[in-house]
N, C-alpha and C positions, 0 to 999 in steps of 0.2 A: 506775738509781742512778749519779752521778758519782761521779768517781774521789775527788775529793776527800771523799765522804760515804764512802767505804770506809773508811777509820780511824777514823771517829768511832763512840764509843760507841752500843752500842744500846740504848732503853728505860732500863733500871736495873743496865746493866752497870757494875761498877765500871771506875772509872779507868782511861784505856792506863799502861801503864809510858815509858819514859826513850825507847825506840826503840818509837814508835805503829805502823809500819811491820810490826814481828812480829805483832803483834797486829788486823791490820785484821779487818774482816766476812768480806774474800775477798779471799786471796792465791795471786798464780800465778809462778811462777820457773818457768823451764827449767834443770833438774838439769845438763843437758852444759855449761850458760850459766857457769852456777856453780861445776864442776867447773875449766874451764878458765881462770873468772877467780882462784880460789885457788890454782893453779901459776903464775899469769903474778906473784902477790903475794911480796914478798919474804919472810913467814913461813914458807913451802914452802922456803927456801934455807935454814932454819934447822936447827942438830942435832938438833932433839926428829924430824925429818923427819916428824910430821905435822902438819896444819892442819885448820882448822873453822870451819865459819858457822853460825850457829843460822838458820833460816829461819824459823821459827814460831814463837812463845813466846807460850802465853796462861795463867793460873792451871791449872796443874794437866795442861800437855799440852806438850809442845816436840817439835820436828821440829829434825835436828842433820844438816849435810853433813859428813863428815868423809874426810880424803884422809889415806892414810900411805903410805910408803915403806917399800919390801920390806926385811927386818929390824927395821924399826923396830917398839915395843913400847908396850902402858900395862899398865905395873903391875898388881898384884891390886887389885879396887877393888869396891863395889858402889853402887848406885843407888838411893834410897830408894822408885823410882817402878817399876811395871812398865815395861819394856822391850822393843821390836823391833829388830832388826840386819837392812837390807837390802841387801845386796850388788848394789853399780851394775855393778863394773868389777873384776877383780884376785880374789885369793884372801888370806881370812885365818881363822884358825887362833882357835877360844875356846875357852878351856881356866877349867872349875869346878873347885873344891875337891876333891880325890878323885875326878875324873869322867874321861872319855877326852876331847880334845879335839875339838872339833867344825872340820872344814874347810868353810868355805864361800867359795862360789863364785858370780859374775855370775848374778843371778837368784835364788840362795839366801836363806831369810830365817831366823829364827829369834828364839824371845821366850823372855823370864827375867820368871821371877815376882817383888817386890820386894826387896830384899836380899839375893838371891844372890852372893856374891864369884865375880869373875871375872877375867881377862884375857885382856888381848888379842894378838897378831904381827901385822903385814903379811905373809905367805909370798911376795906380790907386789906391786907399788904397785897400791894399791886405794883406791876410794872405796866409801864406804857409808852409807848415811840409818839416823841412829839417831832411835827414838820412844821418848821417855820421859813416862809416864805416870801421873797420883795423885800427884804431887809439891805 
């Protein structure tokens, strides 16, 4: 298959969305690739101190890079979709309603069932691949 037949719909799939690129048949990134080019982007310079690229997004499945700096924080929040948190690089801290918080760590992963409230720390500048899922 050519690259350019990679984005295009298959069969009776509906529609790409706005950026066909998330969406193609078959997508390959290099995570360290992408890692390094959202610290070189001037968003990483900003006080939320963290950043993100969605890599994947098809109906109902997204793959998320997200990079934060140590201290930095999101809010309680939940996700309508199930959920995985895969720890690339760094240590962060999720913490559930009533729950002990959970440390993870470079290689650690961990999944939330759909609408769990949660948050999050950086304990260290970290990056992490989030999957959200059923959305």
């Amino acid at each position: 298959m050519r690259a350019e037949e990679l984005s295009k719909p298959l069969g009776n799939s509906p529609p790409r969305p706005r950026l066909p690129e998330l969406s193609a048949v078959v997508i390959s990134k290099n995570v360290w690739y992408e890692i390094e080019r959202l610290k070189a982007a001037p968003a990483w310079q900003q006080a939320t101190g963290r950043s993100s690229e969605t890599l994947a997004k098809y109906p109902g499945f997204s793959i998320i890079l997200l990079l934060m700096k140590a201290g930095s924080q999101m809010g309680r929040h939940h996700a309508e979709g199930r959920i995985s948190v895969y720890v690339i690089e760094g240590r962060i801290r999720l913490s559930l309603a009533g729950g002990k918080p959970a440390d993870l760590g470079a290689g650690d992963m961990l999944t939330l069932d759909q609408g769990v409230d949660h948050q999050l720390e950086a304990v260290q500048e970290s990056a992490f691949l989030l999957t959200v899922a059923g959305t």
